[in-house]
KOLSELUM-298172 format. One record per residue: residue number from 0; residue in one letter; x, y, z of N, C-alpha, C, O, CB in turn. Coordinates in nm, 4 decimals, decimal comma. Glycine has a CB too. Layout:
<pts>
+-----+----+----------+----------+----------+----------+----------+----------+----------+----------+----------+----------+----------+----------+----------+----------+----------+
|   i | aa |       nx |       ny |       nz |      cax |      cay |      caz |       cx |       cy |       cz |       ox |       oy |       oz |      cbx |      cby |      cbz |
+-----+----+----------+----------+----------+----------+----------+----------+----------+----------+----------+----------+----------+----------+----------+----------+----------+
| NUM |  A |        X |        Y |        Z |        X |        Y |        Z |        X |        Y |        Z |        X |        Y |        Z |        X |        Y |        Z |
...
+-----+----+----------+----------+----------+----------+----------+----------+----------+----------+----------+----------+----------+----------+----------+----------+----------+
</pts>
This chain:
<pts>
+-----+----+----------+----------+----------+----------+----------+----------+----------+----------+----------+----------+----------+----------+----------+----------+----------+
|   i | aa |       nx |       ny |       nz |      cax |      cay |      caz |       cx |       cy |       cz |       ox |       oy |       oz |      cbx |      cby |      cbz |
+-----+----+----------+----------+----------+----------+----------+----------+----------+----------+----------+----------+----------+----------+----------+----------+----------+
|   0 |  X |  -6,3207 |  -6,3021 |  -0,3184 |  -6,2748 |  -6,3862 |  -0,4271 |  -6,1286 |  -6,3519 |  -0,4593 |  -6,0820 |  -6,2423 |  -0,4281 |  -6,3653 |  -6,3684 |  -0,5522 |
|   1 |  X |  -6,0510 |  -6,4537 |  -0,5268 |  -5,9285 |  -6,4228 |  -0,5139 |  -5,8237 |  -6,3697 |  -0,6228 |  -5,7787 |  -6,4714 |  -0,6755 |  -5,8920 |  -6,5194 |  -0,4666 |
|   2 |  X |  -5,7886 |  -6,3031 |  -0,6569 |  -5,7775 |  -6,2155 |  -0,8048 |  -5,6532 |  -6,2545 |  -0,8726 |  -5,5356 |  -6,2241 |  -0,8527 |  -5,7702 |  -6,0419 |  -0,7862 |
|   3 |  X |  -5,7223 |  -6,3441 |  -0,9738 |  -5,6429 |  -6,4264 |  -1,0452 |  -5,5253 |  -6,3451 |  -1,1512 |  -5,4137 |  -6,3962 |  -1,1604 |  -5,7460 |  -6,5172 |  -1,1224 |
|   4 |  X |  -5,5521 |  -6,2369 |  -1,2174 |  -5,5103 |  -6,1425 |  -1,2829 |  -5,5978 |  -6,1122 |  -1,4118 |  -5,5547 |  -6,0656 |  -1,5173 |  -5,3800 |  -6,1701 |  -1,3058 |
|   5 |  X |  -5,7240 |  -6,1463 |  -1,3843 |  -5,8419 |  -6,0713 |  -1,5071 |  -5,8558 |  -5,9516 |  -1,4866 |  -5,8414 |  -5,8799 |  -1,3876 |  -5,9959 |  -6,1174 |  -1,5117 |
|   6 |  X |  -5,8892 |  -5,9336 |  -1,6027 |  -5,8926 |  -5,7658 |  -1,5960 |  -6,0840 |  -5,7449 |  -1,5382 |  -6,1541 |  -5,6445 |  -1,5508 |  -5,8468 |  -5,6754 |  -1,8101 |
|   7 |  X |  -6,1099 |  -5,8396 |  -1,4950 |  -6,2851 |  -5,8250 |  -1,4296 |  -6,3235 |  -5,9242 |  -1,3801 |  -6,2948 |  -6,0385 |  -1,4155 |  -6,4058 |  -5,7989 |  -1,5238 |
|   8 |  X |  -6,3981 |  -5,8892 |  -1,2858 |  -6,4457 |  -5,9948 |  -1,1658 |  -6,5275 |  -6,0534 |  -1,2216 |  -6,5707 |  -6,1212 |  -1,1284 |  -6,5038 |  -5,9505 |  -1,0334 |
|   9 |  X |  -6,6020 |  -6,0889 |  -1,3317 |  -6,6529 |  -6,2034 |  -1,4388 |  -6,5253 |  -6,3074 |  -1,4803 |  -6,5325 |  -6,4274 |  -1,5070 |  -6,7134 |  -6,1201 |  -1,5932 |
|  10 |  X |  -6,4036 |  -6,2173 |  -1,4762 |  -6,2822 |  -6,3388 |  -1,5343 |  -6,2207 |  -6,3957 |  -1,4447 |  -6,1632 |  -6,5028 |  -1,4643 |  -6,1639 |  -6,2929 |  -1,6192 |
|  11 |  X |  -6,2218 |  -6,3102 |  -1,2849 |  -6,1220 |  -6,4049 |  -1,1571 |  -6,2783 |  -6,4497 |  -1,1056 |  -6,2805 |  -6,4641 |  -0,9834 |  -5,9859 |  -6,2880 |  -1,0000 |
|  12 |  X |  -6,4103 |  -6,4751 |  -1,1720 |  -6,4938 |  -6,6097 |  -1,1122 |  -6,4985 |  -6,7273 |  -1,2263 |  -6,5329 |  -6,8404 |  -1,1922 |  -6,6691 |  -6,5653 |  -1,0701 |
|  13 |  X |  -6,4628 |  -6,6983 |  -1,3650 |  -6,4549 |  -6,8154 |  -1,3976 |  -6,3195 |  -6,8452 |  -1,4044 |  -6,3210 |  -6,9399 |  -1,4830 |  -6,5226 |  -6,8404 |  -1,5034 |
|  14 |  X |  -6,2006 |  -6,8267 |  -1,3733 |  -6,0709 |  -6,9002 |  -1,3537 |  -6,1016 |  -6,9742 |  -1,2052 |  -6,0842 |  -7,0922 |  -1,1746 |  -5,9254 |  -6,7861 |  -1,3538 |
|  15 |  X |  -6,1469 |  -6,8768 |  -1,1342 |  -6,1880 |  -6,9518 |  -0,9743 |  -6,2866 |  -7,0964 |  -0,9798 |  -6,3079 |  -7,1815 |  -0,8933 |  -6,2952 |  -6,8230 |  -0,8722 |
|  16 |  X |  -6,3326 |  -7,0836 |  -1,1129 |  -6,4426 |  -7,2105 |  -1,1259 |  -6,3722 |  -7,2987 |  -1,2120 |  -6,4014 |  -7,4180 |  -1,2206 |  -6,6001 |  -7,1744 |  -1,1953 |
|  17 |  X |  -6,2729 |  -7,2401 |  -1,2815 |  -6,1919 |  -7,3678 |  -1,3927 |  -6,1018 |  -7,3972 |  -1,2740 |  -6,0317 |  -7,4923 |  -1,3085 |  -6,0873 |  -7,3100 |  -1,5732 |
|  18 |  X |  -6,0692 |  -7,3582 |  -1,1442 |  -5,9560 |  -7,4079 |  -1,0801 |  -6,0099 |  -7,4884 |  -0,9987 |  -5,9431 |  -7,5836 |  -0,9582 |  -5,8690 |  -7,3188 |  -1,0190 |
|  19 |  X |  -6,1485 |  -7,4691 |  -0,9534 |  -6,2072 |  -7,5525 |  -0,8504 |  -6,2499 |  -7,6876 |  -0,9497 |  -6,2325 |  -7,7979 |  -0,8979 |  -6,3468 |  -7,4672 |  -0,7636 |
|  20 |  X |  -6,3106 |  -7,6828 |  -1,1043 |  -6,3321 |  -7,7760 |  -1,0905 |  -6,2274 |  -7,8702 |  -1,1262 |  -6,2483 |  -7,9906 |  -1,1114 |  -6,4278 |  -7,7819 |  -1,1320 |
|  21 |  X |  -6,0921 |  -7,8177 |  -1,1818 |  -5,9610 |  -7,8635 |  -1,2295 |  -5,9343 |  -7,9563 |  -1,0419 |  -5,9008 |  -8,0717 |  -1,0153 |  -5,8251 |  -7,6886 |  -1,2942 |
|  22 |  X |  -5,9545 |  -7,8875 |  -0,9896 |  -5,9084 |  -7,9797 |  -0,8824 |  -6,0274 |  -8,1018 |  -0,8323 |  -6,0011 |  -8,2140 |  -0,7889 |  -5,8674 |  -7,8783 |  -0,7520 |
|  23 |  X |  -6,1319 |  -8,0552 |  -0,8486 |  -6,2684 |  -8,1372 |  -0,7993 |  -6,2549 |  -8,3277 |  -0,9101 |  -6,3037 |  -8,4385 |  -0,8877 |  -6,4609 |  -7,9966 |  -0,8694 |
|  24 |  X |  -6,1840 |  -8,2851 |  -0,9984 |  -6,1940 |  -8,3815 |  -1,1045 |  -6,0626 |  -8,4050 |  -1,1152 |  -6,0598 |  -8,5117 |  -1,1765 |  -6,2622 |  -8,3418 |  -1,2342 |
|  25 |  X |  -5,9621 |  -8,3758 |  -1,0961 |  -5,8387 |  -8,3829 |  -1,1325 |  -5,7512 |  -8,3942 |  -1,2276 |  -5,6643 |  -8,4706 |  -1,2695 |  -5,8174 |  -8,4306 |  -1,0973 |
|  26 |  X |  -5,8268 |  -8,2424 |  -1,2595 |  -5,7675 |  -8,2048 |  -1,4475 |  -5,6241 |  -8,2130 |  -1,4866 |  -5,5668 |  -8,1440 |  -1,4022 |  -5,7938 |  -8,0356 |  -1,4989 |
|  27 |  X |  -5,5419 |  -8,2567 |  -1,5630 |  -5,4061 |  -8,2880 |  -1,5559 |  -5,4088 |  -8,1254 |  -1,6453 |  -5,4895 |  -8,0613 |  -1,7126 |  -5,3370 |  -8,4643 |  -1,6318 |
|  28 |  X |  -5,2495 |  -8,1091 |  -1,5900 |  -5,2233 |  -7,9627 |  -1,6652 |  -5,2629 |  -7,9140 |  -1,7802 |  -5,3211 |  -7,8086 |  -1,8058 |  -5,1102 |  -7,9407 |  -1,6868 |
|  29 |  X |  -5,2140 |  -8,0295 |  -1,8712 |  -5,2378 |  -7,9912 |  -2,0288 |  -5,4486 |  -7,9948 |  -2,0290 |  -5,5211 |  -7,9208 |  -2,0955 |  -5,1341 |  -8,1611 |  -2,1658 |
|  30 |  X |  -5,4734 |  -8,0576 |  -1,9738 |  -5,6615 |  -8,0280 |  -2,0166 |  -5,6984 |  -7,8487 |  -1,9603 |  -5,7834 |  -7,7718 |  -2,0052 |  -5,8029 |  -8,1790 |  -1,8810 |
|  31 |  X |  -5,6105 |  -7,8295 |  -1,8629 |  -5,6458 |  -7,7064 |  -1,8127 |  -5,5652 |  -7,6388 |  -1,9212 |  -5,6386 |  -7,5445 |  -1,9507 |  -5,6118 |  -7,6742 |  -1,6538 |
|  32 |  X |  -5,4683 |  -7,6312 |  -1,9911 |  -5,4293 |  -7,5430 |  -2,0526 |  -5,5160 |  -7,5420 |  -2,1710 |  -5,5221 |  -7,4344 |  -2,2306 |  -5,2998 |  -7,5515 |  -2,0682 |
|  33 |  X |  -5,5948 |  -7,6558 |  -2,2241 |  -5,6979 |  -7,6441 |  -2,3346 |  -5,8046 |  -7,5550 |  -2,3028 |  -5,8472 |  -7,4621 |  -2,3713 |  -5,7583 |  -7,7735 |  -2,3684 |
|  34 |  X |  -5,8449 |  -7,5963 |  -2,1850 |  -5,9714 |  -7,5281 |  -2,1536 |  -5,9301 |  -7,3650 |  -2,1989 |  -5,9796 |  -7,2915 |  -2,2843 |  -6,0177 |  -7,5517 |  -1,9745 |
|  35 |  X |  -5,8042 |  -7,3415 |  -2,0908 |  -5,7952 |  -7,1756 |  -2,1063 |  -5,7738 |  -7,0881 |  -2,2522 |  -5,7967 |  -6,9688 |  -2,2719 |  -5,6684 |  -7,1344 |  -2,0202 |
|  36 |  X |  -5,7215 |  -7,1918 |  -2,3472 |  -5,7259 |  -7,1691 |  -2,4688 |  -5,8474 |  -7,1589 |  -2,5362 |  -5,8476 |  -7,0902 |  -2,6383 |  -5,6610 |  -7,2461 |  -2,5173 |
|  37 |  X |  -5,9479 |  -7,2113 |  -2,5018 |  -6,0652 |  -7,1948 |  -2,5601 |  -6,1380 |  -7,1055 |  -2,4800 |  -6,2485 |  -7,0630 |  -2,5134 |  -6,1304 |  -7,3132 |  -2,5826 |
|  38 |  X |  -6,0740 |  -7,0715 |  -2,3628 |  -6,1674 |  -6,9487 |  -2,2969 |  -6,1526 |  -6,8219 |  -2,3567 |  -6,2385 |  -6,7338 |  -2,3525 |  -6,1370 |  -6,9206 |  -2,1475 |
|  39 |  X |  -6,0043 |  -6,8101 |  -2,4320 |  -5,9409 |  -6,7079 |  -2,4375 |  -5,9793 |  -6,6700 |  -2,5848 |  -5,9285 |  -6,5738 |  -2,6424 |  -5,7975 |  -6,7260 |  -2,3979 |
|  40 |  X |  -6,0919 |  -6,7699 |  -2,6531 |  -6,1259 |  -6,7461 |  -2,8071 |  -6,2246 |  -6,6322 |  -2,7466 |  -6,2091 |  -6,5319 |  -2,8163 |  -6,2025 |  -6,8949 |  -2,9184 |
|  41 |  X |  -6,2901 |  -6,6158 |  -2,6765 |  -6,4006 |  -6,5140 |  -2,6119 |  -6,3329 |  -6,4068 |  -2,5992 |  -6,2152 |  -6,4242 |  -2,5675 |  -6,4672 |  -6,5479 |  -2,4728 |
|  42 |  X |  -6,3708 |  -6,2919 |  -2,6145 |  -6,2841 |  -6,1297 |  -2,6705 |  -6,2784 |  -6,1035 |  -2,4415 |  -6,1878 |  -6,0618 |  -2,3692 |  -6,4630 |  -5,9341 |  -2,8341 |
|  43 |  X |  -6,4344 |  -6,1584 |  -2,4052 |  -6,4117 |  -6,1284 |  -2,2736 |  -6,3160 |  -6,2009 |  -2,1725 |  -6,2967 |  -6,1503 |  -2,0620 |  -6,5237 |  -6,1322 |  -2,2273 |
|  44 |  X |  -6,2672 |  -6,2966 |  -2,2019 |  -6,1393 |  -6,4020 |  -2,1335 |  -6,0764 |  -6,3800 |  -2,1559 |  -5,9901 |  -6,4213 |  -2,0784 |  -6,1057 |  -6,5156 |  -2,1377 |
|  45 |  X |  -6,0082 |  -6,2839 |  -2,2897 |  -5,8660 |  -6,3292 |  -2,3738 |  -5,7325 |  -6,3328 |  -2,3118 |  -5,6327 |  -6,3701 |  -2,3734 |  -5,8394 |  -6,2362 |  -2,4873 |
|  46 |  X |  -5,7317 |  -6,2936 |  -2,1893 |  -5,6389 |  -6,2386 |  -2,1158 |  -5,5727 |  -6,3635 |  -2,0224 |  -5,4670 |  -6,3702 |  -1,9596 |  -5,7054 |  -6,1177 |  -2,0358 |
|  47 |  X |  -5,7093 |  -6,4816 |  -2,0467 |  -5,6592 |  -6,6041 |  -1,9307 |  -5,5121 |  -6,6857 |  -1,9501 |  -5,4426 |  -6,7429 |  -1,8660 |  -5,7793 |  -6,7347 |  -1,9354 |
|  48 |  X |  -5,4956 |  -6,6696 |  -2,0790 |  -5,3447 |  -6,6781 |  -2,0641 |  -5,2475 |  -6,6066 |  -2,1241 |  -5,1699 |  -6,5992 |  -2,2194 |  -5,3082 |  -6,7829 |  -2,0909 |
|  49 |  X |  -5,2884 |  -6,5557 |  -2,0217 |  -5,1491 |  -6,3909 |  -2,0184 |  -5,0926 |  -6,4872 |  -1,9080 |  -5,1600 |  -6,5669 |  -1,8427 |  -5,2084 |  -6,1567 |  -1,9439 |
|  50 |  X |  -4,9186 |  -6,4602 |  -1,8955 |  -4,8462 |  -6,5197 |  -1,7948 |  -4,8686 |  -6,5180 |  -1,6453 |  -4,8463 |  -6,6118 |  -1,5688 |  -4,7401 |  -6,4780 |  -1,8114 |
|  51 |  X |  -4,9258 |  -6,3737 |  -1,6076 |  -5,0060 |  -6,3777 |  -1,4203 |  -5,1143 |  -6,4683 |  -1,4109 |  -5,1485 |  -6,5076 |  -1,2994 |  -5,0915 |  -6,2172 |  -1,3587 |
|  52 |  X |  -5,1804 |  -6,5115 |  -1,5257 |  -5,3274 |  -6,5475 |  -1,5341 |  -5,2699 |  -6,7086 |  -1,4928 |  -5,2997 |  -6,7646 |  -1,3873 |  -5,4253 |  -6,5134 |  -1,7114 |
|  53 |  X |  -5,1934 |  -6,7604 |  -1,5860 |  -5,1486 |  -6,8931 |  -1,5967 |  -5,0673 |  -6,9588 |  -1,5171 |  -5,0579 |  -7,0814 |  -1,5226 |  -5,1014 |  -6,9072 |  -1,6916 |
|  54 |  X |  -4,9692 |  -6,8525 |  -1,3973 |  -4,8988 |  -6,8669 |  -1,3169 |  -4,9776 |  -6,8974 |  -1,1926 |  -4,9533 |  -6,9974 |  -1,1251 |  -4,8200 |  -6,7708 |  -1,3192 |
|  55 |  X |  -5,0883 |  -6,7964 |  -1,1572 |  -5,1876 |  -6,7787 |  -1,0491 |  -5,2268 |  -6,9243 |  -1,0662 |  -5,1877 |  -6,9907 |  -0,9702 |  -5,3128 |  -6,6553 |  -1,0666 |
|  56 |  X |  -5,2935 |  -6,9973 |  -1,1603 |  -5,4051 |  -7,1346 |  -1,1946 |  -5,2765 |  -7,2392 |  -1,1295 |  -5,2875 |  -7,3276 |  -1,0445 |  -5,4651 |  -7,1728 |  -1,4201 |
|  57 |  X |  -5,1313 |  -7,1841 |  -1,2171 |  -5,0843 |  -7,3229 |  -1,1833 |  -5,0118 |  -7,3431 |  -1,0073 |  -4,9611 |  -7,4399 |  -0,9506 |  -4,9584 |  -7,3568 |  -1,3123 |
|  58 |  X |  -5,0438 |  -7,1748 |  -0,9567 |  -4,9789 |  -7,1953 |  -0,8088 |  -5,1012 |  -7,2943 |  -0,7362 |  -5,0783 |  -7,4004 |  -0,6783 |  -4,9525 |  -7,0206 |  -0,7119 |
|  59 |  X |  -5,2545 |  -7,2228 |  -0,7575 |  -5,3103 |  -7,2899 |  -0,7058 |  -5,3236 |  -7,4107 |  -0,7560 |  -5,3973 |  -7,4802 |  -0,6861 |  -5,3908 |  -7,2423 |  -0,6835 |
|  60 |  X |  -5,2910 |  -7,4520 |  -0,8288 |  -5,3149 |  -7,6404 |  -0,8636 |  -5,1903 |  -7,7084 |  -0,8733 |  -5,1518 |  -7,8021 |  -0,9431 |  -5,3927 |  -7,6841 |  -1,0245 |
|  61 |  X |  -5,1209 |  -7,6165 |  -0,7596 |  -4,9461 |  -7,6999 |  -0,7675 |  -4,8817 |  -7,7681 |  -0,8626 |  -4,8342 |  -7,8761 |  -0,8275 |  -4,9248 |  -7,8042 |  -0,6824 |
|  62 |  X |  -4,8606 |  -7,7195 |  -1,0223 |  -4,7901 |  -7,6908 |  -1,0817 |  -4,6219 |  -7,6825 |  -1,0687 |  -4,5301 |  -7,7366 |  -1,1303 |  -4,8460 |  -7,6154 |  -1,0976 |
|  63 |  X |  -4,6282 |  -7,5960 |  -0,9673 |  -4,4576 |  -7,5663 |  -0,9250 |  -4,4428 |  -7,6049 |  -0,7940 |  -4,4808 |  -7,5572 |  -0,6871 |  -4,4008 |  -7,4019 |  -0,9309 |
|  64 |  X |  -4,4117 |  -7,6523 |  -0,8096 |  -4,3354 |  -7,7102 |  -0,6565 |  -4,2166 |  -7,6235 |  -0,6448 |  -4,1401 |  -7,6363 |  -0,5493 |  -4,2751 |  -7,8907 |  -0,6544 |
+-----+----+----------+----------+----------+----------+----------+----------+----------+----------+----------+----------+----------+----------+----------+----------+----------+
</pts>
């Protein structure tokens, strides 16, 4: 699995599952940035948007060109 920058392999499988399904559906940036905001109300996510966390989501969902 591919290590998104959670601090636990419970947090790089659900960023790995908000990215798969962000792409499966074709989540526009800003819905993915909601989602991670509400992941990050959970004491165990809080970290999903820390800047590695948010950089990693948006390399894989080409974000930056």
């Amino acid at each position: 699995m591919k290590n998104y920058g959670m601090f636990t392999a419970a947090g790089n499988e659900l960023v790995a599952n908000l990215v798969m399904t962000a792409k499966t559906f074709n989540l526009s940036d800003t819905t993915v940035m909601a989602l991670m905001d509400g992941f990050a109300k959970d004491k165990n996510f809080s970290e999903i948007t820390d800047t590695e966390v948010r950089e990693s989501i948006g390399m894989e969902l080409g974000w930056y060109k």
